[in-house]
KEKE-3310 file (N, C-alpha, C; in steps of 0.2 Angstrom, whole numbers, plus 5000, padded with zeros to 4 digits):
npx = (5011:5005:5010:5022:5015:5009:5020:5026:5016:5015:5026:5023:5010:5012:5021:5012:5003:5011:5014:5002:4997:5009:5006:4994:4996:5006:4998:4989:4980:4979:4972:4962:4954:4957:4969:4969:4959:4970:4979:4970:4967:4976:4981:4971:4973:4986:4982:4978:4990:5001:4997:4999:5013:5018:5011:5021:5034:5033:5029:5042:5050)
npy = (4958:4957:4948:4955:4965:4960:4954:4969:4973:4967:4974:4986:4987:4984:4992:5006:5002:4999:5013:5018:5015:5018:5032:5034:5028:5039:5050:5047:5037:5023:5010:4996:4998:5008:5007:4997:5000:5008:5000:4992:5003:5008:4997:4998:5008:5006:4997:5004:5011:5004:4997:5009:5008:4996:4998:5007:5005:4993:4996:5004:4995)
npz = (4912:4923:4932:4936:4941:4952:4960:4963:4973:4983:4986:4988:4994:5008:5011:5012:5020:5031:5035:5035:5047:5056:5053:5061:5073:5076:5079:5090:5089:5098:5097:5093:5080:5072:5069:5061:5050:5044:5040:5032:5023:5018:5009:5000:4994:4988:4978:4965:4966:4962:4949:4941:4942:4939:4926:4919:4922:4912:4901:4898:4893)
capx = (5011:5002:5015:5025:5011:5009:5027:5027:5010:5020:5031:5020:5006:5015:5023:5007:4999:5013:5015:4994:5000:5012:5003:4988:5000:5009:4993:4988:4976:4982:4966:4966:4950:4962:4975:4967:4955:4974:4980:4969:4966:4984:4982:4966:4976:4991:4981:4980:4999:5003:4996:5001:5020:5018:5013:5025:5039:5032:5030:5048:5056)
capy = (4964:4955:4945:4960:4971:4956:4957:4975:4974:4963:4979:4993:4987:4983:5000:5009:4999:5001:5021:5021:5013:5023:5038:5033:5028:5046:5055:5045:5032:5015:5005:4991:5000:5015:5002:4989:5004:5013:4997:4993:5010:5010:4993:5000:5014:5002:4993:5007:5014:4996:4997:5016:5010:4992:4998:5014:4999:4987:5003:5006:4989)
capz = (4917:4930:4936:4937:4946:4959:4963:4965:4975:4990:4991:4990:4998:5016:5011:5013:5027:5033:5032:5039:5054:5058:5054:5066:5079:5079:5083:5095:5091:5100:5098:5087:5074:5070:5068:5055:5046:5041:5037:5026:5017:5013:5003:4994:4991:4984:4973:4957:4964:4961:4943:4938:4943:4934:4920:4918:4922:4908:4895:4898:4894)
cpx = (5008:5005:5021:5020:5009:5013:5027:5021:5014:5024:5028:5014:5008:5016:5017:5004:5003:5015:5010:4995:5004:5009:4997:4991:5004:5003:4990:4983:4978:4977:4967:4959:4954:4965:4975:4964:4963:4977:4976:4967:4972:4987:4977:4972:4982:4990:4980:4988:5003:5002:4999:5010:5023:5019:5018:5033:5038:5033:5036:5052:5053)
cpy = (4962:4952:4949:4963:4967:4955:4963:4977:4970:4969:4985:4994:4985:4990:5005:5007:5003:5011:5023:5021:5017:5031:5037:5031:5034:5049:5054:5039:5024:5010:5001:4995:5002:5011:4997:4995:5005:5008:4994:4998:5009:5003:4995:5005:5011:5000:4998:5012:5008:4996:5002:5010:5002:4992:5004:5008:4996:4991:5003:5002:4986)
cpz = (4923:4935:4940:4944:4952:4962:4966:4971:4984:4993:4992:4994:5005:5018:5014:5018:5033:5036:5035:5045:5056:5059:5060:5073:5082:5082:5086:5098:5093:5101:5094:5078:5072:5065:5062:5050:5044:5037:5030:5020:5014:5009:4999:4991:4985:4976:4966:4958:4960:4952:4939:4937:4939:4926:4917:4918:4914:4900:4893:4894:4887)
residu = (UNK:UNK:UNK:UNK:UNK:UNK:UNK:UNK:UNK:UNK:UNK:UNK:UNK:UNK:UNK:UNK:UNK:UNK:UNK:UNK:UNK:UNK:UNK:UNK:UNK:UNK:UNK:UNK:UNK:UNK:UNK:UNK:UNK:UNK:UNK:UNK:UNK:UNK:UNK:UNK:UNK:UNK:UNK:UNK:UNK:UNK:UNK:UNK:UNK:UNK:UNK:UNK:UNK:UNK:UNK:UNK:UNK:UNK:UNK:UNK:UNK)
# end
């Protein structure tokens, strides 16, 4: 299951970075703190989506 949830962590955790960024760049903050702080919140965040949707995958099969 870990080699699965590290697969799955390359596409959820971009996802989410990705997703912070974006969101901190519509409301207006264009510095670079804003910019890194959302990126990394949205891979803390990742890393137990990453696990729930690993193992919920691994359960199933």
């Amino acid at each position: 299951m870990f080699r699965l949830a590290t697969t799955l962590f390359s596409l959820v955790g971009t996802s989410f970075a990705g997703t912070g960024v974006i969101a901190v760049l519509v409301i207006g903050a264009d510095s670079v703190l804003p910019i890194v702080l959302a990126a990394g919140a949205g891979v803390l965040v990742a890393l137990p989506a990453t696990w729930l949707i690993a193992r919920a995958i691994y359960t199933e099969s």
